[in-house]
N, C-alpha and C positions, 0 to 999 in steps of 0.2 A: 504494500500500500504506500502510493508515495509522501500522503499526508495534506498536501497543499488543496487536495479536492477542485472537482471541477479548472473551470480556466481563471486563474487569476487577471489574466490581464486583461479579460474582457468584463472580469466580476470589480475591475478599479478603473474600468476606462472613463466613465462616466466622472468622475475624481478628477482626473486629470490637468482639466483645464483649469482647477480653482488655484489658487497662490497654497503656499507654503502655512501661512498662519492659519487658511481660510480650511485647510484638509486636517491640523491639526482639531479643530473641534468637530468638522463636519464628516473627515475623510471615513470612507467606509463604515460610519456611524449614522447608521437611520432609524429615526422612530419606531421600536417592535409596532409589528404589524396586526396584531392581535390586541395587545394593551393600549399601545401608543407610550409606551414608555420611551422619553427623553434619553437616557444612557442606556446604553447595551446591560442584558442582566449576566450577573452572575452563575454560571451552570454549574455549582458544586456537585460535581457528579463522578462517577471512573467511569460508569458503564451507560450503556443504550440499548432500549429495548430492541430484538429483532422480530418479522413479522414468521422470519421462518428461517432456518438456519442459513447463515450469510447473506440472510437480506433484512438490514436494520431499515428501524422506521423514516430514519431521515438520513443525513449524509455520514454521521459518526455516530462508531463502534466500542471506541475503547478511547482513555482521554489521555491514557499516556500517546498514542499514536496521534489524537486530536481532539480537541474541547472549543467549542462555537464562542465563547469567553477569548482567549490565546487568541484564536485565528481571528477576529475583530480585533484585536492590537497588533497583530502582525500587519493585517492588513495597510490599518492606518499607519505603523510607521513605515512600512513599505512606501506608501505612497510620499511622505516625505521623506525620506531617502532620494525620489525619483526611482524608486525600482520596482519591482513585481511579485519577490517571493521572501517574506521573512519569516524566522524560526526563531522564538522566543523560548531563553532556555535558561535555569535557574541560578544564572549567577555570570559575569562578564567570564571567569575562566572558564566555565563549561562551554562557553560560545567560542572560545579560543582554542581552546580541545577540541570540540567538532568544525572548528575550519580545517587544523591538522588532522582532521582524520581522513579530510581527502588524501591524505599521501601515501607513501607507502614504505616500507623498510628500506634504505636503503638512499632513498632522497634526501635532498638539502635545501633549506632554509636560508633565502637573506633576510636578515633581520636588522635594522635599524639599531644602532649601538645604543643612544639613548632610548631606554624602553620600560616601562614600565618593572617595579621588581617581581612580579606579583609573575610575569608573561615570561622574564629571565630565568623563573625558578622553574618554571615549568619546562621548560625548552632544553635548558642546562643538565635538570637533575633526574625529571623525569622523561621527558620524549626523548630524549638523546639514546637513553639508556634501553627506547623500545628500536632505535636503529635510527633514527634520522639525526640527520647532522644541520647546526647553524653554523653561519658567518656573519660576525657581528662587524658592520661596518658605518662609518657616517654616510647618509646617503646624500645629508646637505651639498658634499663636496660634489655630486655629479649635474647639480644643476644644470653646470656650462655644455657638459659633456656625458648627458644620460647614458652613451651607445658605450662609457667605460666603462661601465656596471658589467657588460658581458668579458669583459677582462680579468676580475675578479670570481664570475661565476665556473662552474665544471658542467658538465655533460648530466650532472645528478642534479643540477639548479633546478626545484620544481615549482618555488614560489617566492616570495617577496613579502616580507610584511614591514608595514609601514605605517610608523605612528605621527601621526602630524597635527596640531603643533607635539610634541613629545614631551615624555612625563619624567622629569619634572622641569628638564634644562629651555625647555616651550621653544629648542627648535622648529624650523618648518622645513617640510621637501615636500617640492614640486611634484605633485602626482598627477599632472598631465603630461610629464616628459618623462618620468618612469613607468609610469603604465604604459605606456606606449612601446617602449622597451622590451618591457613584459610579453605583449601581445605578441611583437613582432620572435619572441623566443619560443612562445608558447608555456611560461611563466603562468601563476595563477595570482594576480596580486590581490593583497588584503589590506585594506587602510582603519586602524582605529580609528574611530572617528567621536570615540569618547569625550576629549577632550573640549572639542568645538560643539555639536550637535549637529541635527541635521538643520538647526536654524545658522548657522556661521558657516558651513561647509558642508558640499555633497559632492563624496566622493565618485559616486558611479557616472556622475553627470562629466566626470572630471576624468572618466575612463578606468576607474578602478573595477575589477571583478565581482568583489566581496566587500561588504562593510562592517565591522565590528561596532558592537558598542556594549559596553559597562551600563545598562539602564540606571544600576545602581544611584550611576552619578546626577549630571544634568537631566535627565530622560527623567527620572523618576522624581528630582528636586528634591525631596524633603525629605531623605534619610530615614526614610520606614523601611524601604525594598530592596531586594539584594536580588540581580536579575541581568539578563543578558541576554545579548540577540546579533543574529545576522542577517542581511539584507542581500539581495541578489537579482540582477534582472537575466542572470542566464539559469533559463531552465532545465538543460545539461548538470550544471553546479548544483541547481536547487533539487533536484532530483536524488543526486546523490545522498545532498544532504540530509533531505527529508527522510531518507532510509534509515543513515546512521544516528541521526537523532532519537527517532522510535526505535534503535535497535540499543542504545546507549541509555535510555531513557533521559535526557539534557533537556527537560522539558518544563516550563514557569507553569503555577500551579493556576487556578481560575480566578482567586481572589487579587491574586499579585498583580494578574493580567490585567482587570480591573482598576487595580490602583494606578496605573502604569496609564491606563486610556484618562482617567482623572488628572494625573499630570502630565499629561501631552499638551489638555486644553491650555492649558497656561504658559506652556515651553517657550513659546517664542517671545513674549511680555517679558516673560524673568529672563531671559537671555540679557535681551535689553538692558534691565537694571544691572544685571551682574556686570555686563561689561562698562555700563554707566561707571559705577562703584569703582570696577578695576580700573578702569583708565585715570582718575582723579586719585586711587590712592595710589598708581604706580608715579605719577605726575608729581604726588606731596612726597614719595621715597625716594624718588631720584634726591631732592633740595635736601632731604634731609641729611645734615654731618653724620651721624652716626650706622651711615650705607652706605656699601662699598662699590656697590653695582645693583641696579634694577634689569631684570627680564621679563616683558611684555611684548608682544606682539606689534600692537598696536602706539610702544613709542615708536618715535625717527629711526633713534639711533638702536632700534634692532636688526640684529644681521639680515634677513628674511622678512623688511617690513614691505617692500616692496610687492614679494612675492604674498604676502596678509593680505594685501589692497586688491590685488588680483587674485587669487585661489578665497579666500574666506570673504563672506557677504558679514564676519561681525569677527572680534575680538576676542571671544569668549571670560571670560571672569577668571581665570588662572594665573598670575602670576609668581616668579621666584624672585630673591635678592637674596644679597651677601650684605651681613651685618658685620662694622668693624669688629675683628678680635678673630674668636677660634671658636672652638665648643664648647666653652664653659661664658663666652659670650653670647653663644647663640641659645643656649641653655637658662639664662637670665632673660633674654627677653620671654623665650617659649613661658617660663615658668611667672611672668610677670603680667601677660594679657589676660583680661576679664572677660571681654565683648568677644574675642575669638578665644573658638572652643580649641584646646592645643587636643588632636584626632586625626588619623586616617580620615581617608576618604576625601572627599570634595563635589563638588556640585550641590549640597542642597540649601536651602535658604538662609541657612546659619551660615556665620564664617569662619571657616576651618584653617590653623594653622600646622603645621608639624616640622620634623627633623627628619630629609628625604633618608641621610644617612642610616639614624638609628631606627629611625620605621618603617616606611612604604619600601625603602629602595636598601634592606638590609644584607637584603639575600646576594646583593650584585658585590662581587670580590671587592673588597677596599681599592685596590690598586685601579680598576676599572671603574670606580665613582670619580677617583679624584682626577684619573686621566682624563674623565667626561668634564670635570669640572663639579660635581658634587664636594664639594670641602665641607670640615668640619661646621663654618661660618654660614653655611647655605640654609637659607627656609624656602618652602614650599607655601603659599598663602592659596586656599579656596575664597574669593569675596562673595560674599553673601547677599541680601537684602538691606540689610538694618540701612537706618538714617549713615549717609556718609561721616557726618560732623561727630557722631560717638566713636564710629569706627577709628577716626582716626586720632583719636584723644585718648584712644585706648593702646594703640600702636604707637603712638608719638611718645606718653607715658613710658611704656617700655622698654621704647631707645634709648631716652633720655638716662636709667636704668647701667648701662654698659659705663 
C-alpha cells in the first residue's frame, strides 16, 4: 500500500493558485461535509471498519499505514512547501532516518559540515555503522563553482544533504546551483528547511528533491510537539517513501497532527514577528561592547546576505554571537537571563537561549566545532515573540554581567 491514497496532485490542484499565507489556513482544509465543522477532526483511531475482507469502508485501513487526521497536514504543508506528497513522522530524526532509508549499504552521503548535532550523531555513530558513508564538507565554498562538488564526490555519491541557513553557524548555500548539480549526477538532494520554514524559503521551488523539516521547531511554534516531516513532488521518491514509513512505522500520531494544522494557521504572522525581533536585536548586539561578533542572515555584513535576499522571501528568527571572554563568560550570561529561557530547541514563541557546545551540538568532536567556529564564547539565541524592549533589557543586563 503506498499510503498517499488516491492522486495527490489532483486532490491539491484546486490549492494551488492561493498564496502561501492564504493555503496555510485554507490549504486542503474544508469545512466537514456532514457537520460543517471549521477544522479538520480529530480521528483517534488505529483501525477501520471493513465491508468485507480487504474492502474497508472508506479509503483507510490501518492508521499506522494512514489516518485522514496526518494526511490533512500533510496535505496542507505539502502545498506550502510547493510540493505534492508529505509524510508526517514523529519526531525531525525519524524524518531524517526515512530520507536515509532510500539508500542502500554501501552508498555515500555529502553532508554539509555545519549540521545540526542531533543529524551528526546519527550519520557518525549510527548509519555509518549500518554501511553508509559521509563526507562532511563546506558546501558554502562551491557557490562560484557548484560543478567542484563532483571532485570531491566517488562513484558511491548517492545524495547530498543540505542545511541552509545551518545550525547553529546560520551559514547559507545556494540550493539552486547545487541541486542542479545533483540532478545532473543523479544525486538525491535533501534541504533542511527547519531553520527558515516554508514561509522564508522553499526548497523544491529552488530544485531541491526532498525537504526536511523538524515540525518541532517553527512548524509547530509553541513547544508542545515533537514531530517531523518530509515533502516531495517526485512520486518515484514518494512512493518509496510511503512504503518505508509504514514498514518502519515513523509515523505522527492524530492528535499531534492536529496540533501541527492549529499552528500552520498562524506560521506565517509569527514568522514575521520572529524575524521582526531578530533583526533589531541582532542590530542592538552588533553596538553592543561586550560582543565579539553577531551572525544573522539578514545583517550587511553576513557572508551569504546577498544570496538571503535572493534564495529566502524572510530572515527567519535565529540568530548566533560570540560574547567577549571564553566559557565561563558565556556561562555568566547563559546563567544571568530571565526573559530567555536558557533550553534546547528553538522556534517557539518563547525565546530560547543555549550553549551550541555543551548542548544541541555536543555530540560533534570538539576539534570539528571549533574548526567550524563553534568556540567556547559562542550562543545560539531562538527570538521569540515577547515585546522587543524586555527582550533586550534582559540580554543587555546580562552582558553588562561579563
Amino acid at each position: 500500500m503506498n499510503g498517499h491514497f488516491g492522486d495527490p496532485k489532483k486532490r491539491l490542484e484546486k490549492f494551488r493558485a492561493w498564496g502561501t499565507g492564504t493555503n496555510a489556513i485554507h490549504g486542503a482544509q474544508e469545512p466537514d461535509p456532514v457537520t460543517g465543522a471549521v477544522m479538520p477532526a480529530i480521528y483517534q483511531t488505529s483501525t477501520y471498519a471493513q465491508t468485507a475482507p480487504g474492502k474497508p469502508i472508506g479509503e483507510f485501513e490501518y492508521s499506522r499505514t494512514h489516518n485522514p487526521t496526518r494526511r490533512t497536514f500533510e496535505d496542507a504543508l505539502a502545498l506550502m512547501e510547493k510540493g505534492t506528497y508529505g509524510l508526517a513522522t514523529s519526531s525531525g530524526m525519524s524524518a531524517v532516518t526515512l530520507a536515509l532509508s532510500l539508500l542502500k549499504s554501501g552508498d555515500e552521503v555529502i553532508c554539509c559540515d555545519d549540521v545540526y548535532g542531533g543529524t551528526y550523531r546519527l550519520f557518525t555513530k549510527l548509519l555509518k555503522d549500518q554501511g553508509l558513508s559521509f563526507k562532511f564538507i563546506d558546501l558554502t565554498k562551491y557557490a562560484s563553482d557548484p560543478r567542484a562538488l563532483k571532485d570531491v564526490a566517488s562513484p558511491k555519491t548517492k545524495m547530498v544533504w543540505i542545511e541552509t541557513p545551518t545550525n547553529p553557524l546560520l551559514k547559507l548555500i545556494d540550493i539552486q546551483k547545487i541541486t542542479e548539480v545533483c540532478r545532473e549526477q543523479g544525486w538525491i538532494s535533501v534541504v533542511d528547511n527547519t531553520f527558515a520554514s516554508p514561509i522564508c524559503q522553499q526548497p523544491l521551488a529552488l530544485g531541491a528533491d526532498i525537504v526536511m523539516h523538524s515540525l518541532t521547531k517553527y512548524v509547530g511554534g509553541h513547544s508542545d510537539t515533537v514531530a517531523g516531516a518530509l515533502v516531495t513532488d517526485s512520486k518515484e521518491l514518494a512512493d518509496k517513501l510511503y512504503f518505508n514509513q509504514n514498514s518502519f512505522g515513523f509515523v505522527l500520531p492524530p492528535f499531534d497532527s492536529w496540533l501541527l494544522l492549529r499552528s500552520l494557521k498562524t506560521l506565517p504572522v509569527r514568522m514575521r514577528a520572529h524575524e521582526a525581533n531578530a533583526m533589531k536585536l541582532a542590530e542592538a548586539l552588533k553596538k553592543h561592547p561586550k560582543v565579539e561578533k553577531v551572525i544573522y542572515p539578514g545583517l550587511e555584513d553576513h557572508p551569504q546576505h546577498k544570496l538571503a535576499r535572493t534564495q529566502m522571501t524572510g530572515f527567519s528568527g535565529m540568530l548566533s554571537f560570540y560574547c567577549k571572554g571564553g566559557e565561563a563568560e558565556a556561562r555568566k550570561v547563559l546563567g544571568a537571563v530571565q526573559l530567555f529561557t536558557l533550553a534546547e530547541s528553538l522556534g517557539g514563541v518563547e525565546s530560547l537561549i543555549e550553549h551550541p557546545a555543551i548542548m544541541t551540538h555536543a555530540s560533534v568532536p570538539k576539534e570539528m566545532r571549533e574548526a567550524n567556529g563553534i568556540g567556547d564564547n559562542f550562543i545560539r539565541v531562538s527570538v521569540g515573540l515577547e515585546d522587543f524592549d524586555d527582550l533586550w533589557a534582559d540580554m543587555d543586563r546580562a552582558l553588562k554581567l561579563i
